[in-house]
N, C-alpha and C positions, 0 to 999 in steps of 0.2 A: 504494500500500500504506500502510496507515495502524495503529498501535501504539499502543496505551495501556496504564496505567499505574495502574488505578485504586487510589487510595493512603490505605490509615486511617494516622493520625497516633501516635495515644494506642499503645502497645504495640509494632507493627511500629519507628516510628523513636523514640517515649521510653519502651523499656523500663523495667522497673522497675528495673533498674542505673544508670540514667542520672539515676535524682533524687540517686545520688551524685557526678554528674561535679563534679568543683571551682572550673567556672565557669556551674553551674546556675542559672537565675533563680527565683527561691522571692517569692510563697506560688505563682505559676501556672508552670509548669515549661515553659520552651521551647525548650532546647536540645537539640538532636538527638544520639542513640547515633553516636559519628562513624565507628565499624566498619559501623554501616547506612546512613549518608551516601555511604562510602567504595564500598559494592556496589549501593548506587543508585544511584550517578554512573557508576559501571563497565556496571550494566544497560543503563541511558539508554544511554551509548554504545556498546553494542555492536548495541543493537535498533532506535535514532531512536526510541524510543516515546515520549509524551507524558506529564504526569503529569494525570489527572483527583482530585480530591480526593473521598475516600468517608468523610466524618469529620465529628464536631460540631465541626470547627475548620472546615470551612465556614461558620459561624454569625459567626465574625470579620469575615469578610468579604474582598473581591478582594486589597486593599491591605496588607490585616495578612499573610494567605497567603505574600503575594510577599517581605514584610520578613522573616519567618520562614524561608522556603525561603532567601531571600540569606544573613541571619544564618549560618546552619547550612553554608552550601559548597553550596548546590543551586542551579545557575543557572534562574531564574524563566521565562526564555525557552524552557524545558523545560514549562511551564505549558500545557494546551490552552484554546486560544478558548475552548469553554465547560467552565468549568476545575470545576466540581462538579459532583454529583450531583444530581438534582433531589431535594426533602424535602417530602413530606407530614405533615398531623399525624400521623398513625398509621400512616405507613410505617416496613416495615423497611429494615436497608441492604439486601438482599439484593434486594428490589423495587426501590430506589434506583437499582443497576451495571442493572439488566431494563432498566429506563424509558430510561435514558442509552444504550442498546446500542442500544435502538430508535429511537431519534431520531436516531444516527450509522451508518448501512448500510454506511457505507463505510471504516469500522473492518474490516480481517482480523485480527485475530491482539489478542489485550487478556490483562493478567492483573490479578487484584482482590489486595491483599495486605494482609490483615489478621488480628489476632489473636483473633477470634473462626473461630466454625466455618460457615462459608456454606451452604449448602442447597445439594447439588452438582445438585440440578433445576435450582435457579435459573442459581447459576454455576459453568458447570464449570470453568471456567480460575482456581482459587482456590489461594492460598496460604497456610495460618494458622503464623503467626508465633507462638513461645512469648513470651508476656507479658512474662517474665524477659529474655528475653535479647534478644530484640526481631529486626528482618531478620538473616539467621545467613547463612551459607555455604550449606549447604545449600536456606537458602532462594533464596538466588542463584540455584542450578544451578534450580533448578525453576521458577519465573520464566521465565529463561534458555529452558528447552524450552517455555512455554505462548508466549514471543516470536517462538519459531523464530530465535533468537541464535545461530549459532556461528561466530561470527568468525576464531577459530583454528583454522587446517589440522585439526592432529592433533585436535580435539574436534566438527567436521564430523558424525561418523560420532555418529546419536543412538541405536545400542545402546550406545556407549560413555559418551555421558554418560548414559542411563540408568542405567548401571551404579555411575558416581558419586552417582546421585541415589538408588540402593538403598542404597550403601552406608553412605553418610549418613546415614537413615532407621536402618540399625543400632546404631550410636553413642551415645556422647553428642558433641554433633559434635565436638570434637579431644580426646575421650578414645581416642584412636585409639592401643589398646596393642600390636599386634603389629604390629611396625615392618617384617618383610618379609615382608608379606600383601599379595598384586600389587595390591588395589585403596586400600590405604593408598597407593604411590606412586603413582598413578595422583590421588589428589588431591592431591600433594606438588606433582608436577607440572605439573596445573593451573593449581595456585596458583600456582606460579614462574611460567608463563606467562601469566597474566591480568595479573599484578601486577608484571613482571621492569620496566615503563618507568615504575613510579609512584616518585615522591622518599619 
């Protein structure tokens, strides 16, 4: 069984909140949203998936990639053999995740996650990340079911995180105001359980 991860950089992990973290590198921005480090490293291990890079930070090249992913808290060795997308002049990304799908057969289970809107012909296993706020919670849970993730007992059952990943979608994600509305604790809970062994 084989999982990927195919991952844009710009938006999903440096939202635009993150050109103000206070140990940003400026004029070229390379520090990562570390709330979307923190549910990409939780992803990674709850799925074994890989990361494929879907981004002009491919253009950097193998060795900047791996300096960047260390930098940031993302172990490199999470990185696939052929760790981008292939790039045409006049390809889009969306042809880009096509081309790579077809070359790896033996890929089950992939999700693409970025903050643009993907062609759900092309790819239907997508994720679009708000610009602002970059990988969110919600984007987790949803990820999470394109990986077939559910490592904890109690979230096993995928009406049940479905119903997470609705309820989510209604929000703004923790403007979550009626505090005893069963699917408010229902991601209270979650979250104490995904997160109960992290420091």
């Amino acid at each position: 069984m084989s999982k990927i991860i195919m991952l844009d950089i710009d938006g999903p992990m440096i939202p635009i909140r993150a050109y103000w973290l206070p140990n940003q590198t400026k004029p070229l921005v390379t520090m990562f949203d570390p709330v979307a480090v923190s549910l990409l490293n939780k992803l990674i291990e709850e799925s074994g998936a890989y990361i494929v890079i879907s981004s002009t930070w491919r253009n950097q090249g193998y060795d900047e990639i791996v300096a960047t992913l260390t930098k940031n808290g993302i172990d490199p060795l999470y990185l696939h053999e052929d760790w981008a997308t292939p790039q045409k002049l006049t390809s889009r990304r969306i042809h880009e995740i096509k081309w790579w799908l077809e070359d790896h057969p033996e890929v089950t289970h992939y999700v693409a996650i970025d903050d643009e809107s993907l062609n759900i012909d092309f790819v239907p296993n997508a994720v679009q990340c708000n610009s602002y706020e970059g990988f969110s919670l919600r984007n987790y849970f949803e990820a999470r079911q394109f990986l077939d993730a559910y490592s904890e007992d109690q979230w096993k059952d995928k009406a049940e995180h479905k119903t997470l990943i609705d309820f989510l979608r209604r929000q703004s994600v923790w403007q979550l105001k009626r505090d005893g509305e069963k699917d408010y604790w229902k991601v209270r809970d979650a979250c104490n359980t995904l997160f109960e062994d992290d420091d």
